[in-house]
N, C-alpha and C positions, 0 to 999 in steps of 0.2 A: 537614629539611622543605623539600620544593620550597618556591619562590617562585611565589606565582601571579600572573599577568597582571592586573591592573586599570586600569582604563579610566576616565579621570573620565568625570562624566555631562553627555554635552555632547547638543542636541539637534542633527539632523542638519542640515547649510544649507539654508535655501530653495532649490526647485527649481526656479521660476515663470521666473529668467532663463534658465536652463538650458535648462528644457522650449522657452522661443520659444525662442534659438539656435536651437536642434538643428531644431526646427519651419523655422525659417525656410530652414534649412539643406538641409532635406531637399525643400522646394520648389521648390527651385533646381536641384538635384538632378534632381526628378522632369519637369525641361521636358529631359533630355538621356536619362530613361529611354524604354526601349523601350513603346510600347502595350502595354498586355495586359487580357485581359478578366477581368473581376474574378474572384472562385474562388466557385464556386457551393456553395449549399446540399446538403451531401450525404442526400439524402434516403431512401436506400435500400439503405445499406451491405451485401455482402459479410462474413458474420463465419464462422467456424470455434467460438467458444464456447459450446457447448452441444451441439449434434447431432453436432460433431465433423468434419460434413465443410461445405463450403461451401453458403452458402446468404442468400437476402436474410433481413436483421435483420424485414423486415416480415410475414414468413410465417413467424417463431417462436412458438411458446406460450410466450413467454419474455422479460422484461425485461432487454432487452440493450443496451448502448449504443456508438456507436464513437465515438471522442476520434481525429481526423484528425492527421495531422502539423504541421498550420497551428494548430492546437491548443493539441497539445502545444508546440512552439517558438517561434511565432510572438511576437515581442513577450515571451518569459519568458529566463528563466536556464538552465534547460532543469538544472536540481540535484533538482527534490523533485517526486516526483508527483504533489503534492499542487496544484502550480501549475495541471495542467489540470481534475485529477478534480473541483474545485469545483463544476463544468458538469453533474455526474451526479448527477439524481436516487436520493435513497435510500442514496447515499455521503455519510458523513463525512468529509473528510480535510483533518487538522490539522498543519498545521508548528510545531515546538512548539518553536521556536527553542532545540533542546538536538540537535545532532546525536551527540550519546553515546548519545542514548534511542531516533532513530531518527523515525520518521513515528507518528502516531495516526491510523490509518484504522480504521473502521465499516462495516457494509454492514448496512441493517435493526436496525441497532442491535448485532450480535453485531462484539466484538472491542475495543468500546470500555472492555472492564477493562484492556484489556491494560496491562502497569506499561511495556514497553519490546517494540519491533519490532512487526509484525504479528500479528496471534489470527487465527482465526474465519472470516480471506478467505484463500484458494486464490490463492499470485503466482506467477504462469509467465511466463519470457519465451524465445521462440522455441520454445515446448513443452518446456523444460524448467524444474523446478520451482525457485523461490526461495521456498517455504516446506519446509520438512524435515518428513520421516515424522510427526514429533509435533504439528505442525500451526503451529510458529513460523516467521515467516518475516520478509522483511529486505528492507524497498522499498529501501532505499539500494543495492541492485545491478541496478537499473533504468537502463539508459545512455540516459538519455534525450534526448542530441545526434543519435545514432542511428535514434530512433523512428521508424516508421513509422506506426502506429497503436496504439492501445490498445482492448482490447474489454472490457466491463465487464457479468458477467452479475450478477444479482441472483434470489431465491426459488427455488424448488422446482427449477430444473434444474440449479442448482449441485450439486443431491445426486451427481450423475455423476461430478463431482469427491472424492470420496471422501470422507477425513477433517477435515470443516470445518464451517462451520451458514451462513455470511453470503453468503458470495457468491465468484467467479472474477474474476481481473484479471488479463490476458493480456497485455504488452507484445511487438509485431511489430517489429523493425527490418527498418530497409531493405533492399532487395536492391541488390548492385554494379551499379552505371551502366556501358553500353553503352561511355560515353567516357572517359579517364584523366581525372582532376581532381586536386587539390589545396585546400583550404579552411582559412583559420586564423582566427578570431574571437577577441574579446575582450570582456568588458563588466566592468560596474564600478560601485558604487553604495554607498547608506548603509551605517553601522557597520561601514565597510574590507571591501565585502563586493567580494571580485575570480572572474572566471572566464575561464580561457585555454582553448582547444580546438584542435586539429591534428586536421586525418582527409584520409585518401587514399582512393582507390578508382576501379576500374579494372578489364580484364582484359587477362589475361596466357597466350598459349599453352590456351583453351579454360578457363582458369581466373579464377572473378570474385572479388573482392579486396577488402574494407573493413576502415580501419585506423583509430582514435580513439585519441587520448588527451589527455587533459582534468584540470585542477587547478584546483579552489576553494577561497579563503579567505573567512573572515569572521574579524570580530573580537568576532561575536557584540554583537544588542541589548541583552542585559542581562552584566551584571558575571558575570567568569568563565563565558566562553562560545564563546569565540574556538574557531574546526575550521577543520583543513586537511583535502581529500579529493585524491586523486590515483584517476583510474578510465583503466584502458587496455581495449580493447574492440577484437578481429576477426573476420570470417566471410571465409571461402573456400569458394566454391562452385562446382560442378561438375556436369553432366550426362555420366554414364558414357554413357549410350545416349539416345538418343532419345522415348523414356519412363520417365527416371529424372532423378532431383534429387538429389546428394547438399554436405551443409551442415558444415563444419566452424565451430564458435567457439569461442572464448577471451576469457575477462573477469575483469578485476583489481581490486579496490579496497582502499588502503592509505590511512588516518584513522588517524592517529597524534596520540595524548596531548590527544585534544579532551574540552575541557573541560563538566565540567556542574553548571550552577548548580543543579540541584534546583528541588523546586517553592519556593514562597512560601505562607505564612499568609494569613488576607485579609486582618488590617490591615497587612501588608507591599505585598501586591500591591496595595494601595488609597494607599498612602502612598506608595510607592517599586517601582513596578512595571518600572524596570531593576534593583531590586539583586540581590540575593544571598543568600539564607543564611547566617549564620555559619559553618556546618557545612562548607560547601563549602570554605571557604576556609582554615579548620581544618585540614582532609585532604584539601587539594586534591585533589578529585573528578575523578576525570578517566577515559578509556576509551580504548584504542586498540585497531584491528581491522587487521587482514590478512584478504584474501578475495581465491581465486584457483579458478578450475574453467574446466572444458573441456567439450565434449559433442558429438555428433555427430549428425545428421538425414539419414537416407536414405529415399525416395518413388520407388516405383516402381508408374507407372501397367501395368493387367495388362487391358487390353480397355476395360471401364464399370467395373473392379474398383481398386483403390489399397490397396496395403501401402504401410504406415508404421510406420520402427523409429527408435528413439530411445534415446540413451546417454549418461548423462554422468557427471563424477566432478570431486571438488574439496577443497578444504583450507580451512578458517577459525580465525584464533586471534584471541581474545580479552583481554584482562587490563584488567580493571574496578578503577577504585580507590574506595570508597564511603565514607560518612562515619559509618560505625557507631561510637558509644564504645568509648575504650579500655576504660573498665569493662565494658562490659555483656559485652568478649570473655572474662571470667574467666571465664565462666559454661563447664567442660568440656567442652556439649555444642554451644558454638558452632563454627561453622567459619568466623569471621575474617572483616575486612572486606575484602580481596582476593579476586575471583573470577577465575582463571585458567585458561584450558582451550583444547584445539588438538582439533580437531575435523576428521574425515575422514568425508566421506559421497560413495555414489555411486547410481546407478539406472540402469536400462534401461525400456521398452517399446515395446510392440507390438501395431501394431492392424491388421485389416485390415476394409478398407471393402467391401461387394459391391451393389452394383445392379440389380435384376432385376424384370421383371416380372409383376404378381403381380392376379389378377381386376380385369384391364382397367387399371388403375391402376399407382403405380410406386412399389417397397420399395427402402428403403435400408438396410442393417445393418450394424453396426460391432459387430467384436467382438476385443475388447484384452483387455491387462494391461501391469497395472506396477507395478512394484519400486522398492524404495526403503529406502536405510539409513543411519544416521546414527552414529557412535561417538564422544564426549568424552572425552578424556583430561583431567579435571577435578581442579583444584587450590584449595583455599581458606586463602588466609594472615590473618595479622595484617598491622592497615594501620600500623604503629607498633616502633617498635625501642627502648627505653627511651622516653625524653621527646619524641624526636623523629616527629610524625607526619609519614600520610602516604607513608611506603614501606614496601618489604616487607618482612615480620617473620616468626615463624617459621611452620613449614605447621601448618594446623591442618585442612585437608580433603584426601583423595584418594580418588579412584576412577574408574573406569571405569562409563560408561554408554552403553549401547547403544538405540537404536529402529529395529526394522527393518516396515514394510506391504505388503504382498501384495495385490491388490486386481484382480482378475478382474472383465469387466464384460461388456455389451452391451446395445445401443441398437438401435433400429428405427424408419424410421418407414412408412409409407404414405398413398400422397394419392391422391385420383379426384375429378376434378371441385372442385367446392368445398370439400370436406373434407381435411384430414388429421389420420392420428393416429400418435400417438409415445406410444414406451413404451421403460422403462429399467431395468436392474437392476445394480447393482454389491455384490460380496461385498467386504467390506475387513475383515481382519487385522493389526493391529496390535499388535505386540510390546516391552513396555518391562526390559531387561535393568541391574540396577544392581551392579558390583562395589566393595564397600569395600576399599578397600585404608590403611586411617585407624583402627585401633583402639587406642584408648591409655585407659586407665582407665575411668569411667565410659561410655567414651563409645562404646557395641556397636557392634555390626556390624551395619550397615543394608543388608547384601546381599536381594538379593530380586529377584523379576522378576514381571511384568502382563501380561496380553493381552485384548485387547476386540476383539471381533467383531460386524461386523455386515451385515447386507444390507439397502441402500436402494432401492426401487422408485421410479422417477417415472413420470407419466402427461400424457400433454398432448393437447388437440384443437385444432384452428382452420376456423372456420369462414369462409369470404371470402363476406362477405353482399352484396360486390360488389368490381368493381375495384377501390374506393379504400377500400372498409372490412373490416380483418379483427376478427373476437372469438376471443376463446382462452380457454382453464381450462386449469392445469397443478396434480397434487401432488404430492407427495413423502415422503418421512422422510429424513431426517439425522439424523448422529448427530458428536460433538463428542468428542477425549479429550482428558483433561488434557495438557499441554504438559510436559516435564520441566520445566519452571520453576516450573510449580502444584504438581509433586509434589514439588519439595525439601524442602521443609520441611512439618512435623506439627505441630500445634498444642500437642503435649506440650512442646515445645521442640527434640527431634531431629529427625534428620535424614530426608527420604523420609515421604513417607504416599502409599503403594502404596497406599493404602484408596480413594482416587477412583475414583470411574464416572463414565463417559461421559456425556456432557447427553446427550438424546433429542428430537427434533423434527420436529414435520409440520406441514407448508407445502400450503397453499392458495391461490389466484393467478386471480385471472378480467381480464380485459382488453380494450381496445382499443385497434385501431392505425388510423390513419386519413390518408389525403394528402386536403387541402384546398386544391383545384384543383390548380395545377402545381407553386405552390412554397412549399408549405408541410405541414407533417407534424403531427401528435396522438399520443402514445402516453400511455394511463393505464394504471394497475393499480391494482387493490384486492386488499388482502392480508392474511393471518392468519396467524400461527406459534405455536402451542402446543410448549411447552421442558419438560420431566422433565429435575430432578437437573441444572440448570444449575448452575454453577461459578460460585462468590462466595469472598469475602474474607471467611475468619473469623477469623483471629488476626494482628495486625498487631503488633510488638513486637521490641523490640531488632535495630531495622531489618532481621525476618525478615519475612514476607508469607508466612503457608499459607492456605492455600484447601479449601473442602468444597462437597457438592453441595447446594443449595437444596431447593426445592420447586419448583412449578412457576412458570414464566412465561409471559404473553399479551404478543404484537405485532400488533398491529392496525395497518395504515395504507393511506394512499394515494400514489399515485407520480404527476405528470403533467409530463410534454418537450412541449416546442412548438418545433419549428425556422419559421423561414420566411425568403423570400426579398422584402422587404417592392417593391422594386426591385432592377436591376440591380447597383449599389451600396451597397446598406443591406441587409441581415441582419440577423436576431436568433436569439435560445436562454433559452428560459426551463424553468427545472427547479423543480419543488413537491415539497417532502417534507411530510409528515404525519402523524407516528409515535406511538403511545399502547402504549410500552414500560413494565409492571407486572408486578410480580410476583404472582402468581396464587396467592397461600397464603401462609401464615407461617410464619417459620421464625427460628429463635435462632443468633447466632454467639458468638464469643467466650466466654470464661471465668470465673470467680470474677466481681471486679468490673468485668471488661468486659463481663459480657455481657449481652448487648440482645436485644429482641426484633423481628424484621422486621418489620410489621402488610402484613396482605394488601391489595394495593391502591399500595401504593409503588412510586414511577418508581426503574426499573434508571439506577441512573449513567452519567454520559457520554455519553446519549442525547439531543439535542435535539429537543422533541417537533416542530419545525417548522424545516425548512430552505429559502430561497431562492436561486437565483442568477439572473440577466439579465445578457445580452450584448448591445451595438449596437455592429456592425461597418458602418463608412462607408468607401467607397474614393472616398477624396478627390479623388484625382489619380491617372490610371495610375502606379502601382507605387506608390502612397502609400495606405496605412490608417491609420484610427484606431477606438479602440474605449473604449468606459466599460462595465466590470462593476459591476454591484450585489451582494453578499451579505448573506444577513440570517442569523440562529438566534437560535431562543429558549435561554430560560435552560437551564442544565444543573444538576441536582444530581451531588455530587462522591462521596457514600456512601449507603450501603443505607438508610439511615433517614431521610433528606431531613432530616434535621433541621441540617446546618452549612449555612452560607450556601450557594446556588447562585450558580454563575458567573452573571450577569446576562445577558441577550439582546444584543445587537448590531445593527446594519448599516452596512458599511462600503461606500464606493465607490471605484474603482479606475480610472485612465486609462494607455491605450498607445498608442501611436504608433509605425509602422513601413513601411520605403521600402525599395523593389531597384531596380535600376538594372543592365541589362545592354550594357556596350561592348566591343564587340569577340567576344574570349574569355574576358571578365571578369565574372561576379556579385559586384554588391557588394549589401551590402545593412545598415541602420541601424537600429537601435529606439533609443525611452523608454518606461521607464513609474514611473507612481508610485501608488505602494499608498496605501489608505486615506488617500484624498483630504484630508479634513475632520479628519484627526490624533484620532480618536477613542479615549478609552484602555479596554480593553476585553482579557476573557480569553480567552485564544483558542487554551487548549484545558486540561485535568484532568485531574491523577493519581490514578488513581480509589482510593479508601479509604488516601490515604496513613496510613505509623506515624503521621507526627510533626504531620498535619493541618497538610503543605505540599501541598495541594491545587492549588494557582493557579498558570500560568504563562502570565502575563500576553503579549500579541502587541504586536509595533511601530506606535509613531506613523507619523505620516505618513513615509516612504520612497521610494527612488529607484534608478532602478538605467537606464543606458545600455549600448548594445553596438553593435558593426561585425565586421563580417567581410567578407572576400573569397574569392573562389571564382574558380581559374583551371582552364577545361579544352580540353585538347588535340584 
């Protein structure tokens, strides 16, 4: 049996000297930086998510957000996306301090079952996909030192996006600088948490050039928790002609043998909310990934017209070690507490945009496809060798599984005068192919293959009832398939229930966007989603998790952003969520003596019905900021019956601090910040319908984290 890592329980040092230092430090500092005028409120962003081609976020029928680079980076770690999407109305996004498990993000509530990675939301970065065919996907390949932006769409236009229900998250990186530079940062903070960063960029010979790469430790807040990540990241880009763009990248990330503590019980997490699990520590729990892909981006402008192709291809391996009992694996039909599998997936597409137009007014129309496939070569062992747990034992799963989508679309829109309208349609095919290659006694042949098809129309209008105020309506239908991970397992106990359907969904959306005077902005929505055959937890048992389709569900809520620019120096952001996530009918899971009945009217798990955030940015002193975030959510129930305790509600506050300084040919530049000011203990975030009702995984007391870097360019 490995030896696992344990950490006494120490709390982290006071920060308070720390913070003056560095404060005082960075004063001193800012009497030798250059002037600059503060960074202004962006009030009227540029996005591509949604209609596809560019366009201001304020004339969308569409709740869409942009998260700037000052945002994302500024004063953070710049490790989990979850650091900036806080800011976004109608997003959940949980750091669940287990980087084995990955991010817990939401959008409207769809995605919050997910046991591990992303459900439900659509992740692309640089238009190419980090969720796979089946609709799983994996924020941890977000480079976000890189960032340039993030776009963040929500309701009924997400349908364009194909096979998903909640929502689009786009991450943009930057484009190579004009100048050679060079840039190496560092920071460093509570629970041994470290992060080193190197990037270049520059051009060369007509060719632009960005090069990252980056390693973070922690040693994890609670007991058996500790991840190393290593992410290398480049784009080389090139204009063949004069209207054309073409985009090469490449992106690594290698998380080796990090560990995970599992959830916690409540009176665990109420008593001792760093420990651990026994379980984990049993079979030391642990997961290591390799992830490596490439892709390509070519834009060629053709008059008012624009093709765009896109290509990309990659490798990922996994090996999960889990803390299933040695007994429970006698059972013939299990396949082991090791999950091991190497995974090749690639895609293309192709869109081309045209502009013309059309009774007096002006049509835009896109019309694409894209492809996409995914293949596992998928292993399931014993986590145990005689007495010794915890490594690998003999094979007790193999197979081959495939998912490949097909998905033909087209957009339009037209505007004249104060109107326009938009209309969408995309066919999506999706194919689930499973070969057993694992048959030894009882235990059949689970070969079999799926396909779901379907076609999602959206609709949107906007009305500009004046310069500063627009209204909109947009709907939709989506449609959601189970993930290969919902269909491994059958509630018989075997393997694969090919028997799932797809959830079914239509979205409703009416709104307003609004600038109040020069510098300040409004966006609401009001919303409704009606769900057929959504995907729940029926049989939880001998650390399997399968899944069946519901009955129906209702999401009702409200969205409201407020940017403003209060002075010159002072900005805010305030984001309102409002969610009334039920299940819309009853329906029974489970079996013999688990089985329960769902009563109609029960809050959907993981969902907080009410989310806040607030931001005050002060620029204290040229090239000196500071800022305090507020977060709040209510309580969460952890399972379908609301009956186990729910997570309690929260609000935590947050302070940063951060300084540039540019001499010569030098960018330097410093932050602090420390999380949850007031050391509040509090859970912050659930594993929804765990087997063993370790539901809780409890978030960090008060914390701290500083950083430097410098930036040299030629």
């Amino acid at each position: 049996m490995h030896a696992s890592r344990l950490r006494p329980q120490q709390r982290p040092a006071p920060l308070h000297p720390l913070a003056l230092a560095l404060g005082s430090a960075l004063g001193l500092m800012a009497q030798q930086a250059q002037a600059a005028d503060p960074v202004p409120v962006e009030l009227n962003p540029v996005v591509i998510t949604g209609s596809r081609v560019e366009e201001k976020s304020f004339d969308m029928p569409a709740s869409v957000d942009v998260l700037t680079r000052q945002q994302i980076t500024e004063g953070q770690a710049r490790v989990n996306a979850t650091e900036a999407l806080a800011a976004v109305p109608g997003i959940v996004a949980n750091n669940r301090q287990n980087y084995a498990q990955d991010l817990q993000i939401s959008s409207r509530g769809f995605g919050a079952r997910s046991a591990f990675g992303v459900r439900g939301v659509k992740l692309i970065t640089d238009g190419i996909p980090a969720t796979m065919p089946d609709g799983q996907g994996q924020a941890a390949t977000f480079n976000l030192d890189m960032a340039e932006r993030m776009e963040v769409l929500r309701g009924p236009y997400s349908a364009v996006y194909g096979n998903h229900a909640g929502g689009v998250i786009q991450l943009f990186t930057r484009e190579p600088g004009e100048r050679t530079s060079v840039e190496g940062s560092f920071a460093a903070g509570s629970y041994g948490t470290r992060k080193t960063d190197l990037n270049a960029e520059g051009r060369l010979d007509g060719l632009g050039y960005l090069i990252d790469v980056s390693r973070f430790d922690t040693d994890g807040y609670r007991e058996h928790s500790a991840a190393s990540r290593e992410q290398v990241y480049s784009k080389i880009t090139t204009r063949p002609t004069n209207d054309s763009k073409l985009s090469f990248i490449i992106s690594g990330l290698r998380q080796h043998n990090t560990q995970d503590p599992l959830g916690l019980s409540w009176s665990a997490a109420k008593t001792d909310p760093k420990g651990v699990d026994s379980a984990a520590l049993t079979y030391n729990t642990r997961k290591s990934i390799d992830h490596l892909q490439g892709g390509v981006n070519f834009e060629q402008r053709l008059g008012a017209d624009t093709l765009q192709l896109t290509a990309y291809t990659g490798q990922r391996s996994v090996i999960q070690y889990q803390s299933i009992p040695k007994s429970v694996q006698t059972n013939p039909l299990h396949s082991g507490g090791i999950i091991d599998f190497d995974r090749s997936f690639y895609g293309i597409g192709a869109r081309y945009i045209a502009v013309r137009e059309l009774g007096g007014g002006k049509l835009t129309t896109t019309t694409g496809i894209d492809f996409d496939s995914s293949t596992d070569q998928r292993q399931g062992y014993e986590n145990f060798i005689g007495s010794t747990l915890g490594v690998k034992g003999k094979l007790r799963r193999q197979e081959s599984n495939s998912v490949q989508s097909i998905d033909p679309y087209i957009q339009t829109e037209w505007s004249k005068g104060d109107w326009a309208f938009t209309g969408g349609l995309r066919y999506s095919h999706v194919s689930f192919d499973v070969k057993d290659q694992y048959i030894s006694g009882t235990n059949k042949d689970d070969s079999g293959s799926r396909s779901f098809s379907r076609t999602t129309p959206v609709l949107g209008v906007v009305y500009h009832l004046n310069p500063a105020i627009n209204l909109y309506a947009s709907a939709a239908k989506g449609f959601e398939t189970p993930t290969l991970n919902e269909m491994f397992y059958s509630g018989s106990g075997g393997n694969f229930n090919l028997g799932l359907a797809p959830a079914r969904s239509e979205h409703l959306e009416v709104g307003a966007k609004a600038f109040v005077g020069d510098n300040s902005r409004i966006n609401l929505a009001l919303f409704q989603i009606r769900t057929q055959d959504e995907l729940v937890v029926d049989v939880a048992t001998g650390g399997r998790t399968s899944y069946k389709n519901a009955g129906d569900t209702l999401r009702q809520g409200l969205e409201l952003a407020f940017d403003t620019a209060w002075t010159r120096s002072l900005s805010s952001r305030f984001a309102l969520s409002h969610l009334r996530a039920v299940y819309d009918g009853a329906f029974t899971s489970g079996t013999g003596a688990s089985l329960k009945t769902i009563e109609d009217g029960k809050y959907i798990p993981g969902v907080p019905r009410t989310t806040f955030f607030s931001d005050l940015t002060w620029q204290v002193l040229p090239g000196v900021r500071a800022g305090v975030e507020g977060i709040y959510r209510s309580r969460m129930f952890v399972e379908d019956t609301n009956s186990a305790n729910a997570a309690p509600g929260y609000a935590i506050a947050n302070l940063r601090l951060s300084a540039e300084q540019r001499i010569g040919q030098w960018k330097l530049s410093e932050f602090a910040r420390v999380d949850n000011l007031f050391d509040r203990n509090y859970i912050g975030s659930v594993v929804v319908g765990d087997t063993n009702s370790r539901y809780y995984e409890p978030a960090p007391g008060r914390n701290g984290l500083v950083g430097v870097s410098a930036r040299y360019l030629w």
